[in-house]
C-alpha positions as CSV (number, residue, x, y, z in Angstrom):
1,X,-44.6,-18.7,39.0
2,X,-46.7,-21.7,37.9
3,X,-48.1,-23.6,40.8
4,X,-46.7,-26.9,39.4
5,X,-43.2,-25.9,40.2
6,X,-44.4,-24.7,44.0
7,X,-42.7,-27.6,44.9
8,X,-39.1,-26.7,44.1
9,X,-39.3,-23.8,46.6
10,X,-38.6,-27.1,49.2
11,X,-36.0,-28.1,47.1
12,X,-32.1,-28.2,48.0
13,X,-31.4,-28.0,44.7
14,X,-33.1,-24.5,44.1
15,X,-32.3,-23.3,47.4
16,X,-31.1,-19.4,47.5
17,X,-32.9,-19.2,43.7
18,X,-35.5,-16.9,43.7
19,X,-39.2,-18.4,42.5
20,X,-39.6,-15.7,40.1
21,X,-36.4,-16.9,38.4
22,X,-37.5,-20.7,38.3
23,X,-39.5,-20.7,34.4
24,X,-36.3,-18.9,33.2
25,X,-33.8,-21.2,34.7
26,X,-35.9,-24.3,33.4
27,X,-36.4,-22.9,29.7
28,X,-32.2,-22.8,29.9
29,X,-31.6,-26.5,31.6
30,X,-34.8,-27.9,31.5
31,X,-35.5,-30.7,29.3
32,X,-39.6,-30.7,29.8
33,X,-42.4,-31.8,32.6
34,X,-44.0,-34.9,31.9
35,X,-46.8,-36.7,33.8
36,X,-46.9,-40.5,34.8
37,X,-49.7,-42.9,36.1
38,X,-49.2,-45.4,38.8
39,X,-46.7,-47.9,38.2
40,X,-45.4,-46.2,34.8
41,X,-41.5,-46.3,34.3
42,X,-40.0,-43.5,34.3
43,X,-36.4,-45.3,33.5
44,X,-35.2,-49.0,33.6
45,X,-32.2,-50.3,34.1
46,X,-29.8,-49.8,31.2
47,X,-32.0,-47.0,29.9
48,X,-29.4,-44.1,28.8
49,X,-29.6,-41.3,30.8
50,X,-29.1,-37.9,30.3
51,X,-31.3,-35.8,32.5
52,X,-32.1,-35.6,36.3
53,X,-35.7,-35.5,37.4
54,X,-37.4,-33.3,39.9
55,X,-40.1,-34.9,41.7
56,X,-43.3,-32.1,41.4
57,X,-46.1,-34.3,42.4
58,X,-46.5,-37.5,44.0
59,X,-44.7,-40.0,44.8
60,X,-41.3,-42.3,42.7
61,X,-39.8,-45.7,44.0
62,X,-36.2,-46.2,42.8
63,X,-36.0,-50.2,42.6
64,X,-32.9,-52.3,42.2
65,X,-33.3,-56.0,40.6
66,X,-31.5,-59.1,40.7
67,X,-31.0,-61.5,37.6
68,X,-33.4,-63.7,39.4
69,X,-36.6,-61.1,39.5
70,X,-35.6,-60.1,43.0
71,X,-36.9,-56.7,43.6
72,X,-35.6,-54.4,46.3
73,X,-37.1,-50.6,46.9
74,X,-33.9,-48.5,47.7
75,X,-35.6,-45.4,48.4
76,X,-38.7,-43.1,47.9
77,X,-38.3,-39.9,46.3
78,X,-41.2,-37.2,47.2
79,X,-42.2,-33.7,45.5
80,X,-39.0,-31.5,45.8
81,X,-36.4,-34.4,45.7
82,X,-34.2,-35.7,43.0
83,X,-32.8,-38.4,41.4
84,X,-30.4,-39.6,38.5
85,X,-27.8,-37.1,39.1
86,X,-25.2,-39.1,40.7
87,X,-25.6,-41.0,36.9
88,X,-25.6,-38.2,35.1
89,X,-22.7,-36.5,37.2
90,X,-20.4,-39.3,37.4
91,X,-20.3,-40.4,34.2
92,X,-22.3,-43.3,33.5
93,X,-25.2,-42.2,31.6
94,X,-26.8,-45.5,31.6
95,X,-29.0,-45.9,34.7
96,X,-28.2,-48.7,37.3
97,X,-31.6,-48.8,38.8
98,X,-35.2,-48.5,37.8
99,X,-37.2,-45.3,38.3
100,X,-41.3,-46.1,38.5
101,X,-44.0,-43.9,39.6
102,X,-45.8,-44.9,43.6
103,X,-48.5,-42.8,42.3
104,X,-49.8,-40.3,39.6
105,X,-46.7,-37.9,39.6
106,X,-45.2,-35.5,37.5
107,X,-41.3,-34.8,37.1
108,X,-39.4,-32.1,35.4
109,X,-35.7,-33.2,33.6
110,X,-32.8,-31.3,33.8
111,X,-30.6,-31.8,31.3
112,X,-27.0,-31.6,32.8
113,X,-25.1,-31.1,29.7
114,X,-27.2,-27.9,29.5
115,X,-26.5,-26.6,32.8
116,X,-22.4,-27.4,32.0
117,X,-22.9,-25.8,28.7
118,X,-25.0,-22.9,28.9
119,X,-23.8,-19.4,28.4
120,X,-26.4,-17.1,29.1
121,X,-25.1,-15.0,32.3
122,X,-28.1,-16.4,34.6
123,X,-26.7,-16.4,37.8
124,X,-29.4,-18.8,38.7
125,X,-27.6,-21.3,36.8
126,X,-24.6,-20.9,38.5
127,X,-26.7,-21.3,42.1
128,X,-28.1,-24.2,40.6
129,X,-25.0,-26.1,39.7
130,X,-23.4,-25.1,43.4
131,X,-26.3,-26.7,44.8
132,X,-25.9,-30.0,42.9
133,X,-22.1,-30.3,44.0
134,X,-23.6,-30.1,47.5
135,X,-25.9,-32.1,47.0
136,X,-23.4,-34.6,45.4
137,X,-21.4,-34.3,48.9
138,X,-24.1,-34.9,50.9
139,X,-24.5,-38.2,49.6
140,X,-21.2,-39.0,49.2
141,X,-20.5,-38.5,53.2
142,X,-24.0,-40.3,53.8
143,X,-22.7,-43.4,51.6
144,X,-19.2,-43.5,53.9
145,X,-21.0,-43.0,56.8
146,X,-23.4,-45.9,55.5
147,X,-20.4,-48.4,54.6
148,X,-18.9,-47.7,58.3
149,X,-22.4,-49.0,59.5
150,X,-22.1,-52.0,57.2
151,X,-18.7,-53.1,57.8
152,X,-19.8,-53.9,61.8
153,X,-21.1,-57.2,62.2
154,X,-23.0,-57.4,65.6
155,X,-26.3,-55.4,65.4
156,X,-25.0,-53.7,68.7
157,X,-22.0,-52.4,66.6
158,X,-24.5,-51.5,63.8
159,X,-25.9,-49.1,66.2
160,X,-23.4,-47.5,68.0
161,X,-21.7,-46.3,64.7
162,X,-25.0,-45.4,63.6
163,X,-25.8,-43.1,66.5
164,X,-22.2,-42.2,67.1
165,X,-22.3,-40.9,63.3
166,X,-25.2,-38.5,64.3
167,X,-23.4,-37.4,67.2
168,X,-20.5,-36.4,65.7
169,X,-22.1,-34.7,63.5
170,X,-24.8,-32.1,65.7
171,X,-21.9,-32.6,68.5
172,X,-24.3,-33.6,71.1
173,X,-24.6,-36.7,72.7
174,X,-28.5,-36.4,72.1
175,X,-29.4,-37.1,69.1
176,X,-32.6,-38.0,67.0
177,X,-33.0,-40.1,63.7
178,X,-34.4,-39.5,60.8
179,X,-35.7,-42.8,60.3
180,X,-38.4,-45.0,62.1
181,X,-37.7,-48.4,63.4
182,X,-38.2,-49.9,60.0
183,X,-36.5,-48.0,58.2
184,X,-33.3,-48.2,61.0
185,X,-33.6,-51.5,60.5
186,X,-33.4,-51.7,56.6
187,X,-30.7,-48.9,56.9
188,X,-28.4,-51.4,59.3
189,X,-28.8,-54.5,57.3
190,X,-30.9,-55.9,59.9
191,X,-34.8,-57.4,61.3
192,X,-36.7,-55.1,63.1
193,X,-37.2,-57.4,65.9
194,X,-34.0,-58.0,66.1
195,X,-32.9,-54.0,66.5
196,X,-35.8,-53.8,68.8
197,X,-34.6,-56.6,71.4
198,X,-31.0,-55.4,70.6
199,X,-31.7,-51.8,71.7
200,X,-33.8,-53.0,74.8
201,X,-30.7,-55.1,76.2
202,X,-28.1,-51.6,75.3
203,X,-30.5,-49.7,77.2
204,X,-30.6,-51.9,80.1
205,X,-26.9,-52.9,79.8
206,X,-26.6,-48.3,80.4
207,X,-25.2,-47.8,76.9
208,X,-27.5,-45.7,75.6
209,X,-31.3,-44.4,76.3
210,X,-33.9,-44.0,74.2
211,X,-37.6,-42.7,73.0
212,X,-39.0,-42.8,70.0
213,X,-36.6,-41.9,67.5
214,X,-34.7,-39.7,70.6
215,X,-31.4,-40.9,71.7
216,X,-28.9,-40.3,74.2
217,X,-25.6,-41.8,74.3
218,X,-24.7,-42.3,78.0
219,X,-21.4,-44.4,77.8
220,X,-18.9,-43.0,75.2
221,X,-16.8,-45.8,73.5
């Protein structure tokens, strides 16, 4: 295997695919590797699109902007992540965000109407297209999960779906987030002060307790 594509060995999306199988799969789906400098565009909004990258090296920034030149990041996407498949998948083919490169990076495409339309009995292919569909799921329960979150308005209610979310799903009241206090707070809609007082007052009022990113839910609602 070519130590460019070390990276998808991390990936969900070639999980259970064996590394000596990756250069085959890729010469049947793959639609090339291509290298970027800082702040190159990889795709801008309205570009058609066709393909889903594979993040091999460094670092992309998916950015949403406004008609008036506002410019938000929506997320980071590091070596062995993807992005574009949820245009790709669903339909669109004309991206709704721009893609642009953090850092020097290289991405490998997919093309998804080759991975629909191949015929060659690779059972990699098939493990491939499985792992999209969960992948696809995945993001589709984080997104509902994510509108719940949104639809609270206190920043108390924020974070009691948001935790109670996490415990629902390991089924322990003890839970730890994925995300840092920034990033909580962008997640909720909300300042990071803000959170930060909030959670102080829910730990004092005996709703929850907290350290770090550690929390334990001590009054069930």
């Amino acid at each position: 295997m070519d130590n460019i594509l070390q990276p998808l060995e991390q990936s969900p999306l070639f999980r259970n695919i064996a590394t000596e199988d990756y250069e085959k799969l890729l010469s049947i789906v793959g639609d090339g590797i291509k290298s970027y400098n800082r702040g190159d565009f990889i795709k801008i909004f309205g570009d058609p699109v066709e393909v889903m990258g594979i993040v091999l090296s460094g670092e992309i920034l998916i950015i949403k902007e406004d008609v008036f030149g506002n410019r938000v990041i929506l997320n980071e996407i590091r070596p062995g992540q993807i992005f574009g498949e949820s245009f790709v998948c669903g339909g669109s083919f004309v991206m709704k965000v721009s893609v642009q490169a953090k850092e020097p990076s290289q991405v490998a495409f997919i093309s998804f109407g080759k991975m629909m339309g191949s015929k060659q009995k690779f059972e990699a292919v098939s493990t491939l297209t499985q792992n999209l569909i969960e992948i696809l799921a995945r993001k589709n329960i984080h997104l509902v999960e994510r509108l719940e979150v949104a639809t609270k308005h206190s920043i108390r209610e924020k974070v009691l779906s948001y935790i109670s979310n996490l415990s629902q799903n390991t089924g322990s009241p003890v839970v730890e987030s994925p995300l840092g206090r920034e990033d909580l707070a962008g997640f909720l809609g909300v300042d990071r002060s803000s959170l930060t007082r909030e959670l102080k007052r829910m730990k004092e009022d005996g709703l929850i307790d907290f350290e770090k990113n550690k929390f334990t839910i001590k009054e069930l609602y």
